[in-house]
ZABA-802006 format. One record per residue: residue number from 0; residue in one letter; x, y, z of N, C-alpha, C in turn. Coordinates in pm, whole numbers, padded with zeros to 5 digits, always signed. Layout:
<NUM; 'A'; <X; Y; Z>; <X; Y; Z>; <X; Y; Z>>
...
//
This chain:
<0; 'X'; <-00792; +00414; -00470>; <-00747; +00307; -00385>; <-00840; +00295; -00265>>
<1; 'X'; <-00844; +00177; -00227>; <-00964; +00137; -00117>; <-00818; +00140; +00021>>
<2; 'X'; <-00872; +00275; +00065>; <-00771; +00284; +00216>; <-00838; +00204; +00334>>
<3; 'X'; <-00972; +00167; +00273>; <-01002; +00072; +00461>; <-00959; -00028; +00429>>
<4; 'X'; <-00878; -00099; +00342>; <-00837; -00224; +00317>; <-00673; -00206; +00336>>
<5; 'X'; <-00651; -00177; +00409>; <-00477; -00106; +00413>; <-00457; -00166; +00530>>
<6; 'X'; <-00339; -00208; +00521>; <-00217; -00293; +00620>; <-00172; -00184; +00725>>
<7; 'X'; <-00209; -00063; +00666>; <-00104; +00020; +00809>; <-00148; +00033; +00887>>
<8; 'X'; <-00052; +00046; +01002>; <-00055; +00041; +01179>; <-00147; +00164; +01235>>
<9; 'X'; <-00273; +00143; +01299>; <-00310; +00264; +01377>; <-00284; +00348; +01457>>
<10; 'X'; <-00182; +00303; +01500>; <-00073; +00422; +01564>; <+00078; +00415; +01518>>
<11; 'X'; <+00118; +00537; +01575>; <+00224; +00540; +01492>; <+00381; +00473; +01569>>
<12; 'X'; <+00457; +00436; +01467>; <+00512; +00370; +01484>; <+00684; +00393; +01434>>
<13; 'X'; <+00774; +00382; +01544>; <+00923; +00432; +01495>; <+00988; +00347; +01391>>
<14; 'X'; <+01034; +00447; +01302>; <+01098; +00357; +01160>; <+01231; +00418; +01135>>
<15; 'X'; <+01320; +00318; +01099>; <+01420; +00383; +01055>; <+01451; +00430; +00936>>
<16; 'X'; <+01494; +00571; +00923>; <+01465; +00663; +00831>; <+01560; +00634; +00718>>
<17; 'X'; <+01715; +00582; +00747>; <+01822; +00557; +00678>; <+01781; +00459; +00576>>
<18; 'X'; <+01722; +00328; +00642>; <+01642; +00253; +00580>; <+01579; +00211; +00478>>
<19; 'X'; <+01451; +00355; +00445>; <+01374; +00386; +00428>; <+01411; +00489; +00310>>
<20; 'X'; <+01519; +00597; +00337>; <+01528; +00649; +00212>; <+01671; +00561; +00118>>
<21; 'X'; <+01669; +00424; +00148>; <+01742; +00322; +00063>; <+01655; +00417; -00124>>
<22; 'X'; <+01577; +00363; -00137>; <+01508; +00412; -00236>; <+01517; +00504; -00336>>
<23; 'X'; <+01545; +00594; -00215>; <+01543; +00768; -00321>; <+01714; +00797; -00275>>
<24; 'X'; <+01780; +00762; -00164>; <+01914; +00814; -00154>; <+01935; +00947; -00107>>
<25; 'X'; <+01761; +01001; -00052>; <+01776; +01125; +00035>; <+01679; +01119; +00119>>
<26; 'X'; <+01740; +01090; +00289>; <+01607; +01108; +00401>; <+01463; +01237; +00340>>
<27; 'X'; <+01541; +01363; +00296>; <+01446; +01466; +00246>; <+01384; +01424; +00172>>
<28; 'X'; <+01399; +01342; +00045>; <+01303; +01298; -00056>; <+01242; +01242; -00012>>
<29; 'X'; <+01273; +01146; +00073>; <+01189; +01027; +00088>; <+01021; +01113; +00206>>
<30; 'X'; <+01054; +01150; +00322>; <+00993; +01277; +00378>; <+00916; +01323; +00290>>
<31; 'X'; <+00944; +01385; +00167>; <+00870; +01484; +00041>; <+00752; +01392; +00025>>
<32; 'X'; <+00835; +01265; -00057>; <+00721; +01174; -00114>; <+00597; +01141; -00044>>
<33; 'X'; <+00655; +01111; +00095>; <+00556; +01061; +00202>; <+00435; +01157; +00213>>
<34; 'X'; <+00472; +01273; +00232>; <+00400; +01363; +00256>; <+00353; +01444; +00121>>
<35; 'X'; <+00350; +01444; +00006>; <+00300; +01485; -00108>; <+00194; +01346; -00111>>
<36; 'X'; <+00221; +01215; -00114>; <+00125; +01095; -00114>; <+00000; +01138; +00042>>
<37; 'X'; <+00084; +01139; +00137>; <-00024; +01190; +00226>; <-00110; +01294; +00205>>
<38; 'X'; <-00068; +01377; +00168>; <-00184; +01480; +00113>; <-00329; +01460; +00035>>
<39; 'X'; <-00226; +01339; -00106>; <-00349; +01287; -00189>; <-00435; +01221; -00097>>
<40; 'X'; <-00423; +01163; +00022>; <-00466; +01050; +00070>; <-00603; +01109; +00100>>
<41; 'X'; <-00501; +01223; +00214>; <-00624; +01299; +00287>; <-00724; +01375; +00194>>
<42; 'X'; <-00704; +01453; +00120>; <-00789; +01485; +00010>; <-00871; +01363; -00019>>
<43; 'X'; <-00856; +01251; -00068>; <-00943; +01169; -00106>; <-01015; +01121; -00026>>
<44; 'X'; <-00981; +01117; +00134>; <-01062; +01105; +00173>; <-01196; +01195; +00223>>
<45; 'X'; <-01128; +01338; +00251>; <-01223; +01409; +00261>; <-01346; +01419; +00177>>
<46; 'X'; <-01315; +01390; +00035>; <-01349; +01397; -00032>; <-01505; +01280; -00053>>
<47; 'X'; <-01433; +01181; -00002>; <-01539; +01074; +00004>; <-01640; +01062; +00145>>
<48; 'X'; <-01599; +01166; +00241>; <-01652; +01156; +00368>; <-01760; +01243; +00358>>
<49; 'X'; <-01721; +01365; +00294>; <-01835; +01503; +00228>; <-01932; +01444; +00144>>
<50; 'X'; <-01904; +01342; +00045>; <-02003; +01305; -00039>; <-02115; +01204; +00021>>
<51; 'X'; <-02041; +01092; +00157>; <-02142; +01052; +00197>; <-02213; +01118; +00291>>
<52; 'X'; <-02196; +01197; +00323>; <-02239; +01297; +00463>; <-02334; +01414; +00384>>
<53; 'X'; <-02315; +01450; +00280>; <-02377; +01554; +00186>; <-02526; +01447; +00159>>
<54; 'X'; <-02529; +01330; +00190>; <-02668; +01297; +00184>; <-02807; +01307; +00297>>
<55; 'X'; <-02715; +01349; +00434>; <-02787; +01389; +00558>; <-02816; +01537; +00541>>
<56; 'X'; <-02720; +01635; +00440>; <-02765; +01746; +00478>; <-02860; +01795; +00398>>
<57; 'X'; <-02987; +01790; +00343>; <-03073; +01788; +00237>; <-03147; +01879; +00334>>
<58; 'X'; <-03226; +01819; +00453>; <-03300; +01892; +00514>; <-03271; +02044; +00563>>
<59; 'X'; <-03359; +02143; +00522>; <-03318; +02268; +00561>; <-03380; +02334; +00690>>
<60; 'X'; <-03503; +02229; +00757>; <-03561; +02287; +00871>; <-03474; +02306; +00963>>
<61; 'X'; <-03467; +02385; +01052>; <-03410; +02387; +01184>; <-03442; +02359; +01272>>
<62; 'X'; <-03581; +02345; +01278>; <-03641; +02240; +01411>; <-03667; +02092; +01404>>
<63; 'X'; <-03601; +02013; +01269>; <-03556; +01919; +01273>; <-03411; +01844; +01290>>
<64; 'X'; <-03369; +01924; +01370>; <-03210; +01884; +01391>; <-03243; +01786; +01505>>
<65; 'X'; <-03178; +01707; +01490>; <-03155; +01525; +01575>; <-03044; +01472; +01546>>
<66; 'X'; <-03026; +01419; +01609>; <-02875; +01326; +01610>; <-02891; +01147; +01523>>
<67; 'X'; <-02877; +01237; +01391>; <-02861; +01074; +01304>; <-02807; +00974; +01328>>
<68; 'X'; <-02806; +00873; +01374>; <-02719; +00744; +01398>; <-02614; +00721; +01292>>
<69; 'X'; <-02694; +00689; +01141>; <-02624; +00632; +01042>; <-02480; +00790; +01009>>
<70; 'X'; <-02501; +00886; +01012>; <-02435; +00993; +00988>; <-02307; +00963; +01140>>
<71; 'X'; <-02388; +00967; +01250>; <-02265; +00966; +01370>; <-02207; +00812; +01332>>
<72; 'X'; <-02205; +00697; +01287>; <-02147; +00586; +01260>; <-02033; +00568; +01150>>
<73; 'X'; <-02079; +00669; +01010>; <-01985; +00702; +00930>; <-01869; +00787; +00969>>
<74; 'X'; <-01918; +00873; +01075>; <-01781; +00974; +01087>; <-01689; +00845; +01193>>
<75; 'X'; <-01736; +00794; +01270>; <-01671; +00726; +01351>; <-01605; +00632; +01283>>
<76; 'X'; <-01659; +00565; +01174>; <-01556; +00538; +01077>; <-01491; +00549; +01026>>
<77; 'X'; <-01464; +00707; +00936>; <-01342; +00763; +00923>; <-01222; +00792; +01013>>
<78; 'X'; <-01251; +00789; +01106>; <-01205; +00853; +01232>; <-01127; +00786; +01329>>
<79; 'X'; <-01149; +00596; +01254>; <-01106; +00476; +01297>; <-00976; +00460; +01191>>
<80; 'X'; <-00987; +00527; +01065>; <-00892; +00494; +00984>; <-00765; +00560; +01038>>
<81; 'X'; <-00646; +00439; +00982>; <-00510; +00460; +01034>; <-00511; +00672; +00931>>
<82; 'X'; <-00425; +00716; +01041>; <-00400; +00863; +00954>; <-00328; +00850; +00801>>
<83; 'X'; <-00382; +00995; +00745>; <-00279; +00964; +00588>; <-00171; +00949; +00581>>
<84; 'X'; <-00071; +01004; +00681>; <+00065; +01034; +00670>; <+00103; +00834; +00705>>
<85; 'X'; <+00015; +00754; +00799>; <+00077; +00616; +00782>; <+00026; +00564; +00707>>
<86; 'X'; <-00081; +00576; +00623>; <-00086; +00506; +00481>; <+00019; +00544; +00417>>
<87; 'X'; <+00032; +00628; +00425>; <+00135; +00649; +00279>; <+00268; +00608; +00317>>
<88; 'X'; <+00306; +00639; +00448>; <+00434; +00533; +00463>; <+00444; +00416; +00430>>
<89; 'X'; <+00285; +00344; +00502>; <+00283; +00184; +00470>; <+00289; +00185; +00337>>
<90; 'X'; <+00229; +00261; +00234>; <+00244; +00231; +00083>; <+00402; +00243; +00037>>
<91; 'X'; <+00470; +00326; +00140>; <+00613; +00375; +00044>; <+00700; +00236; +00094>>
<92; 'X'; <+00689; +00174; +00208>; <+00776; +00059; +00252>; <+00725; -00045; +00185>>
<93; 'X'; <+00574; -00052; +00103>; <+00514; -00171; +00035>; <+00584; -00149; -00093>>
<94; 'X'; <+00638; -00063; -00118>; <+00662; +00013; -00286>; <+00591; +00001; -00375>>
<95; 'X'; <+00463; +00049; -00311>; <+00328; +00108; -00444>; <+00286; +00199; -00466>>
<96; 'X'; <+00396; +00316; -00442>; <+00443; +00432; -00500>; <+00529; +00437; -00569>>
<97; 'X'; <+00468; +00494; -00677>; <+00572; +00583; -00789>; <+00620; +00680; -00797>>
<98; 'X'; <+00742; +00715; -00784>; <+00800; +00810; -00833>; <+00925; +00888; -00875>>
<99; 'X'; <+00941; +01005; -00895>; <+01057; +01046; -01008>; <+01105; +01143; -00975>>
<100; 'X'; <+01217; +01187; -01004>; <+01269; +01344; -00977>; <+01326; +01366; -01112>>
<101; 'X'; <+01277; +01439; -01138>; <+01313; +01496; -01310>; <+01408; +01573; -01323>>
<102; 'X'; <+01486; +01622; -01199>; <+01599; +01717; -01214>; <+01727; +01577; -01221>>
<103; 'X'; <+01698; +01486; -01111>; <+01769; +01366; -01136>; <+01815; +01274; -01239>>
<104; 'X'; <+01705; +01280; -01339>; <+01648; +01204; -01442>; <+01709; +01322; -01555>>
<105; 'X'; <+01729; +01443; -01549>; <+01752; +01532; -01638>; <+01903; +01505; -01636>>
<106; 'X'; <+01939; +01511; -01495>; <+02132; +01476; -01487>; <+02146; +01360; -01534>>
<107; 'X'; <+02043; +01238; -01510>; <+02162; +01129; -01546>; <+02113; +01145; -01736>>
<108; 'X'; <+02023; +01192; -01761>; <+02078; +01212; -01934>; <+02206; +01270; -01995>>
<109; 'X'; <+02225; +01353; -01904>; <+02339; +01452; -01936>; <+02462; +01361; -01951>>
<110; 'X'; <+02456; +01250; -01892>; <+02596; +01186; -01882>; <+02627; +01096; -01971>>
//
C-alpha cells in the first residue's frame, strides 16, 4: 500500500472508542487490530526507508563523510509521514482492514 497517499491526520486526534469498536464489539479488539496493522505499517516502512538509504551507504572511505542532501531530504520525508499507529486507525474507520477472530468464528460454528 502507498502510505504517502493516505488521508490520515498528522497529528493525533481524539476518537471515540465506543464508536469505533461498533465493528468488532470489543474496545480490546478493536485496540489489538489497530496496533497489529500498525506494526505492519511500521515494518514496511522501515523497510522501504533502509532500501532507499542503503544506496548512500556504498562508500566505505571515512574521509569522505559529507552531508548528502538527497539522503537528508528522504529521511525528512519519512519523518513528515502521519505515524503508523494513525494510518492504521485511518484505515480501520475507512474499513480497509480485514479481519477475523477464529475463536469467534469457531463459536459461532458450534451453534
Amino acid at each position: 500500500m502507498d502510505y504517502k497517499k493516505t488521508n490520515a491526520p498528522l497529528t493525533t486526534v481524539t476518537r471515540d472508542m465506543i464508536a469505533m469498536a461498533e465493528q468488532t464489539g470489543n474496545v480490546y479488539e478493536t485496540v489489538c487490530i489497530i496496533g497489529k496493522r500498525a506494526n505492519q505499517i511500521s515494518a514496511d516502512l522501515k523497510k522501504e526507508l533502509e532500501k532507499k538509504l542503503q544506496e548512500f551507504a556504498s562508500t566505505d572511505n571515512m574521509e569522505e563523510v559529507s552531508e548528502n542532501r538527497e539522503q537528508i531530504e528522504i529521511s525528512k520525508f519519512y519523518e513528515k509521514l502521519p505515524k503508523p499507529t494513525l494510518i492504521a486507525t485511518q484505515e480501520y474507520i475507512d474499513h480497509k482492514l480485514y479481519f477475523s477472530n477464529p475463536l469467534k468464528e469457531k463459536d459461532h460454528l458450534k451453534d
